[in-house]
C-alpha positions, 0 to 999 in steps of 0.5 A, a space after each residue: 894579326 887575326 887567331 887563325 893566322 897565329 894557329 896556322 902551322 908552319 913546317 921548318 925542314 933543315 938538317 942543321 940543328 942551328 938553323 931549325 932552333 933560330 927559325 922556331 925562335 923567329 916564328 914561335 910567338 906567331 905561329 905553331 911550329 913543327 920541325 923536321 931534320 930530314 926530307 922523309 920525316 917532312 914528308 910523314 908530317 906534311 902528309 898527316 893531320 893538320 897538314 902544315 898551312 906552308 913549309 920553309 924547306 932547305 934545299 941542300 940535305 943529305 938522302 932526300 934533298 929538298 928537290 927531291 921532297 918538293 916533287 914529292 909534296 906535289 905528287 901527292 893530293 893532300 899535300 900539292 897545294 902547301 905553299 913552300 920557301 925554299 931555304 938555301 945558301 945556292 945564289 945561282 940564279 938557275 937554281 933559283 929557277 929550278 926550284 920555282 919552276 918545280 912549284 917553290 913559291 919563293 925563297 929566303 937566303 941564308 943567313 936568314 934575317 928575321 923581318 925577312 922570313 916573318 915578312 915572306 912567311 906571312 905574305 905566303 899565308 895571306 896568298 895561300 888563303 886568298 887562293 883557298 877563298 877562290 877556290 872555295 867561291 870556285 867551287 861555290 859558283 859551279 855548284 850554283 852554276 850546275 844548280 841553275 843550269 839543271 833548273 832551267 833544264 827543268 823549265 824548259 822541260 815543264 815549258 815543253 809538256 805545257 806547249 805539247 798540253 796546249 798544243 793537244 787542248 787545240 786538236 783535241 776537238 779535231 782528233 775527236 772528230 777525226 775518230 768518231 766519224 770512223 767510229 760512226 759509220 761502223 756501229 751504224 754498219 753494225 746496226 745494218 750487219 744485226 739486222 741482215 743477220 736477223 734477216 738470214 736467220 729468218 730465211 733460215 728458219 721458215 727453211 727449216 721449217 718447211 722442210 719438217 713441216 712435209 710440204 711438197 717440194 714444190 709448195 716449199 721452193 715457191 714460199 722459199 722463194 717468196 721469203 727471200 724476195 722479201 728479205 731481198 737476201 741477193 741485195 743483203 749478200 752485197 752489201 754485208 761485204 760492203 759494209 765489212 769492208 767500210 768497217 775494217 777501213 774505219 777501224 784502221 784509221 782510229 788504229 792509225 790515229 791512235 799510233 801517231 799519237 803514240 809517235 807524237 806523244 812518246 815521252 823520251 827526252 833523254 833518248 837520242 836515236 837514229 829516226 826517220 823525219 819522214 815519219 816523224 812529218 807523216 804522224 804529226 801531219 796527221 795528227 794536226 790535219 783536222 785543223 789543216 782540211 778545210 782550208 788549206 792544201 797541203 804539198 809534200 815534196 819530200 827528197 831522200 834523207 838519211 837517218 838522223 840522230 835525234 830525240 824524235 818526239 821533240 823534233 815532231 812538237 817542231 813540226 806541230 807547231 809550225 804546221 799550226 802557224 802555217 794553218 793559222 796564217 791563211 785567213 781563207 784558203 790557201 797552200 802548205 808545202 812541206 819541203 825536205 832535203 839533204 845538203 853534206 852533213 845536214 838536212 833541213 825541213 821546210 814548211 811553207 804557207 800562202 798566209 798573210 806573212 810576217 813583217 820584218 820588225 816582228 820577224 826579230 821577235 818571233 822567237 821571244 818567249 810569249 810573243 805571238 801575233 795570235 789574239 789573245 787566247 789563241 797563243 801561248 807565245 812559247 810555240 817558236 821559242 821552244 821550237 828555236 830552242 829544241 833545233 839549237 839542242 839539236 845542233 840546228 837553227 831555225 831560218 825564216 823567210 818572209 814578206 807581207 801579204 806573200 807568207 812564210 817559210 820556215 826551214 830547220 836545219 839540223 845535223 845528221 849526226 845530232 848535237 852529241 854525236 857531232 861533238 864525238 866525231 870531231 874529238 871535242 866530247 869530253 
């Protein structure tokens, strides 16, 4: 027998004299003994520091009977997990059962035999510690559980940005181009806008001038009239306003730009919202369109849906990605349809492609991490995996249609209600 098991201390209960004075003689030389006369002085003992590893209680006492302390014992936190052994001379079998069924782990009759009460007790104490291990390696695999699952959060978060990163790195050059040709054409019509007014402003100033020179009105009207044939000032009244208004439109489209990568980019993981996918599908279409406009035509056939609860910008990496794959999967020229609908408690996406299809062998690897059919350097692998992963957060799935040589569809299907508020609905949240 081990040094902890002999420090272990067990608590006797019993309002006979006789009774506590053989059970400390019995357990003594194994064990520290504390001894209580009745159920409330057990009590001011179990309760304080160290509490008794396991209690031999009697179960008829007057006051407080042994029942009585049981309920006691198990109602309170620091004390419910001590193992008891009721002591008695009751043989009804329904007392028995009365006392096992309230938390007594076992029962030792009197007149006690000594073999049997060190036997009873020591078995408790093995139990009770092999029950504290578990809870102790319990408590150790949730910690670690918890630990693991708040790292691959981590992960699949970093993943996530990297994808986005690397997705941004494939458009950067198409977004580029998407904002300087706007951006040319109106510092070109500002060079034009500068010379038309150095133009008015001459007109201007021979005005002035031949009003203060004196000459005869007739004179001036005629050199007027000369000066404005020659800056061609009807022509330059036409297209100052041409060129104002091709000026506003380019602005506006870096303006549009500018706020769809707001929309795609906006950092907001933890930020479940009702949104419009519309919105979400119109931003990120425009986003990737440099990609998408030379050789693909794209089709929308958008059906009414609700609102859906979900974090917006997570769902727009989705469309980004497939958009691409679909882009990417037309060798020459061909179609891109992005279909939506609304089906009881769900809506889906769809993004469709005349490409070159998808086998049915690769078909069962597509959303394996760092599987791509792209050449290398042209795919990361992650693009489906975590669009896969995404959808599922979201309560969804993701469905793939497919033959070779007759391209693609891919449909995400989500809830309405979002993963977290579906959950809430059915009662099922904690």
């Amino acid at each position: 027998m081990t040094g902890t098991e002999r420090a272990a201390t067990i608590l006797v209960v019993d309002d006979q004299a006789t009774n506590l004075a053989i059970l400390t003689h019995v357990l003594q030389p194994l064990y520290r003994v504390r001894a209580a006369r009745s159920g409330e002085q057990a009590l001011n003992i179990a309760a304080g520091e160290p509490h008794p590893a396991l209690i031999l209680l009697d179960v008829m006492m007057p006051g407080m009977d042994g029942y009585q302390v049981l309920a006691s014992l198990k109602a309170a936190p620091a004390t419910r997990d001590i193992p008891v052994i009721f002591l008695t001379a009751l043989s009804a079998a329904e007392d028995e059962e009365r006392g096992l069924s309230m938390g007594a782990v076992d029962y030792i009759a009197k007149p006690f035999h000594p073999g049997v009460v060190l036997a009873r007790v020591q078995t408790h104490l093995d139990l009770k510690a092999a029950r504290d291990f578990l809870m102790d390696q319990n408590a150790f695999l949730e910690a670690e559980v918890a630990r693991r699952v708040e790292e691959k959060r981590r992960i699949e978060l970093q993943l996530l940005q990297s994808e986005k990163m690397a997705a941004i790195g494939l458009l950067a050059a198409g977004i580029a181009h998407e904002i300087n040709n706007p951006v040319s054409y109106a510092a070109s019509n500002l060079d034009a806008l500068g010379r038309y007014v150095g133009d008015v402003f001459e007109v201007l100033d021979a005005y002035r001038a031949l009003r203060e020179s004196g000459a005869e009105a007739a004179s001036a009207q005629a050199r007027l009239a000369e000066i404005e044939q020659i800056k061609d000032l009807d022509f330059i009244r036409t297209d100052i306003r041409d060129l104002i208004a091709e000026s506003r439109e380019g602005v506006q489209r870096v303006r549009d730009i500018a706020r769809d990568l707001k929309v795609f980019s906006r950092k907001e993981e933890g930020d479940w919202q009702w949104a419009d996918v519309h919105i979400g599908l119109d931003s990120t279409l425009r986003i990737v369109w440099n990609e998408l406009k030379y050789n693909c035509t794209v089709f929308k056939e958008y059906a009414e849906l609700p609102p859906v609860y979900c974090m917006s910008s997570q769902l727009n990496q989705v469309f980004l990605n497939l958009l691409v794959n679909a882009a990417q999967a037309i060798e020459t020229r061909g179609d891109i349809h992005i279909r939506t609908g609304h089906d009881g408690e769900e809506v889906w996406i769809e993004v469709a492609d005349t490409g070159k299809g998808i086998s049915p062998e690769q078909q069962r690897l597509i959303f394996d991490p760092f599987f791509t059919t792209k050449p290398v350097g042209q795919g990361t692998g992650l693009g489906l995996s975590l669009s896969s992963e995404i959808v599922a957060k979201h309560g969804g799935h993701i469905e793939v249609r497919s033959k070779p040589g007759e391209g693609a569809a891919f449909r995400v299907v989500l809830p309405i209600k979002g993963a977290a508020e579906a959950r809430m609905g059915d009662g099922s949240a904690s």
